[in-house]
Phi, psi and omega in degrees: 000161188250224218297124132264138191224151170281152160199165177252112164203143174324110180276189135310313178251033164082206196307085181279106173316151197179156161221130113302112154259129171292114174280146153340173164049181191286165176248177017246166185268168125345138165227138178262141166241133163299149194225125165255195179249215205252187208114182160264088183227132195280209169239021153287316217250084197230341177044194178322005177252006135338287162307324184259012144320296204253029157318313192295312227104059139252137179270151181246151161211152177214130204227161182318172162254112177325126203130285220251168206016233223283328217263126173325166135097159190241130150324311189287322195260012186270166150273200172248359167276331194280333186281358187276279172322322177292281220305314169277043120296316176277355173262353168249007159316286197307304174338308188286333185326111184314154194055018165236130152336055170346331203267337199229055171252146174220178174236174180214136191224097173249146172084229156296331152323324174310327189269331200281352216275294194277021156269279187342286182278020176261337182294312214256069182302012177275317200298119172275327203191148184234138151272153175202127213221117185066075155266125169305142153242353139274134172356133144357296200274336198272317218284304188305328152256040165263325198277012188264321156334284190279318171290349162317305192263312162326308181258048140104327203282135187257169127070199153001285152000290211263000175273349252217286169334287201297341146263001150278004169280309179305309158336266205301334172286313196285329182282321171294310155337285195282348129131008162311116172348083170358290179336289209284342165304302180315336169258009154269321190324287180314283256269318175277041187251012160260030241191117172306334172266329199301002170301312165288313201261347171236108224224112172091022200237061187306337214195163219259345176266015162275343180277345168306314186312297199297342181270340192252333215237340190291324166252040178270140198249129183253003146322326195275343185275339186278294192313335233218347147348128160233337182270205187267149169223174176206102176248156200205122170238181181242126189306338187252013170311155150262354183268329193230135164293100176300301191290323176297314198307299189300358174240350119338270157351308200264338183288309178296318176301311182287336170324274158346284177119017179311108150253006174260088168189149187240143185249036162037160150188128152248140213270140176097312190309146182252187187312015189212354204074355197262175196272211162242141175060042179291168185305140141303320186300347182298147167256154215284025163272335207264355183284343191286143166316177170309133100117025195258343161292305157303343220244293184333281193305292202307322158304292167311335207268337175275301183292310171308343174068082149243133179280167185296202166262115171317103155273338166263000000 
């Protein structure tokens, strides 16, 4: 990548942080605005994937989370309209930028960015293109017991065990649902932390205002925003996520896109890939570019590279 910059633009929570990458050569380029998943995560903590977005010549931008790094405001208090409302703040930040094409900004949404990215360009008629990396097509509250299942079974609990968690998750969801007080879930939440599962089923829930999160976010169904598309999209998983049903997802995806009547899109699955695409149990020495399933950097770039009007790369 060439010029990286800090830049500022309006948030949900007032004044919001951001890094712009730039690519080499001349613009203007394409812009990607990155979507993250859930947490508190800044726009420091993005690791390589700035970069291997914007391998073809794309700009990237990526900005804090209320909370985090520079930025005012608590995560735990947005909804997914609101992370929806930052993002198209941050796609027409990027739009104005000098050296990008206002006409070819898209977004790219892994993880829970998967659900906010395509709310976002069925709102924002700014959106050129949506990318999507580990997206759910089932709900919040479903996409959590399936991945609570299975952390279950990773770390040995069984039987008794893993039946006992899994209803106290159905709990706490039919109780946050019918609309109970954060607070008083939270004070079942504590009564069970010497419980062989909490660790797993109740995991990140320090405090009653991530179950606040998790109360505004469980049954948003993201289909009818899939269905209601007009731009290109591509979304793509890895067949061994443990986090997301991949394969029900892509077929959830394919079901709404045709619905729509949706024709520009590619749907993905890559055998081997985890919550990231990369494989399992790599060499230490691979660099973690070189760790993605088979053909899943390419199948990306060759995308960007279409939707984005990039030309190809001189090899000759």
């Amino acid at each position: 990548m060439g010029d990286s910059q800090e830049l500022t633009f309006r948030g949900t929570a007032g004044t919001t942080h951001a890094i712009l990458e730039l690519p080499d050569g001349p613009g203007p380029h394409p812009g990607v605005v990155l979507v993250d998943g859930s947490g508190g995560n800044s726009r420091h903590e993005w690791g390589g994937w700035p970069r291997w977005v914007g391998w073809p010549g794309v700009a990237t931008l990526r900005h804090d989370k209320p909370g985090t790094g520079d930025t005012a405001g608590d995560w735990r208090d947005q909804s997914f309209d609101d992370r929806a409302a930052d993002t198209i703040a941050a796609v027409a930040a990027l739009a104005a930028c000098d050296g990008v094409d206002g006409d070819r900004v898209g977004i790219w949404g892994a993880s829970q960015g998967g659900w906010v990215a395509p709310l976002v360009a069925s709102r924002s008629p700014q959106v050129a293109f949506v990318g999507l990396l580990s997206a759910s097509g089932v709900t919040p509250a479903a996409q959590e017991a399936f991945r609570i299942e299975r952390a279950l079974q990773e770390r040995g609990l069984a039987g008794s065990e893993a039946g006992a968690g899994m209803e106290w998750f159905h709990e706490r969801t039919d109780r946050l649902r019918a609309g109970e007080a954060p607070e008083s879930v939270f004070a079942s939440v504590q009564g069970h932390a010497a419980a062989p599962w909490a660790g797993v089923v109740d995991e990140g829930l320090d405090r009653p205002a991530a179950l606040a999160f998790i109360q505004r976010c469980f049954d948003f169904d993201v289909l009818p925003a899939l269905a209601s598309l007009r731009c290109p999209l591509m979304a793509m998983w890895g067949a061994a996520d443990t986090l997301v049903p991949a394969r029900l997802s892509r077929e959830l995806f394919a079901a709404a896109l045709a619905r729509g009547g949706h024709r520009d899109h590619e749907l993905h699955v890559f055998p081997g890939g985890d919550h990231g695409c990369f494989m399992a149990d790599p060499a230490d020495d691979v660099p973690r570019h070189e760790q993605f399933a088979p053909g899943f950097l390419d199948t990306l770039h060759d995308w960007l590279r279409r939707v984005g009007s990039i030309p190809a790369p001189d090899i000759g």
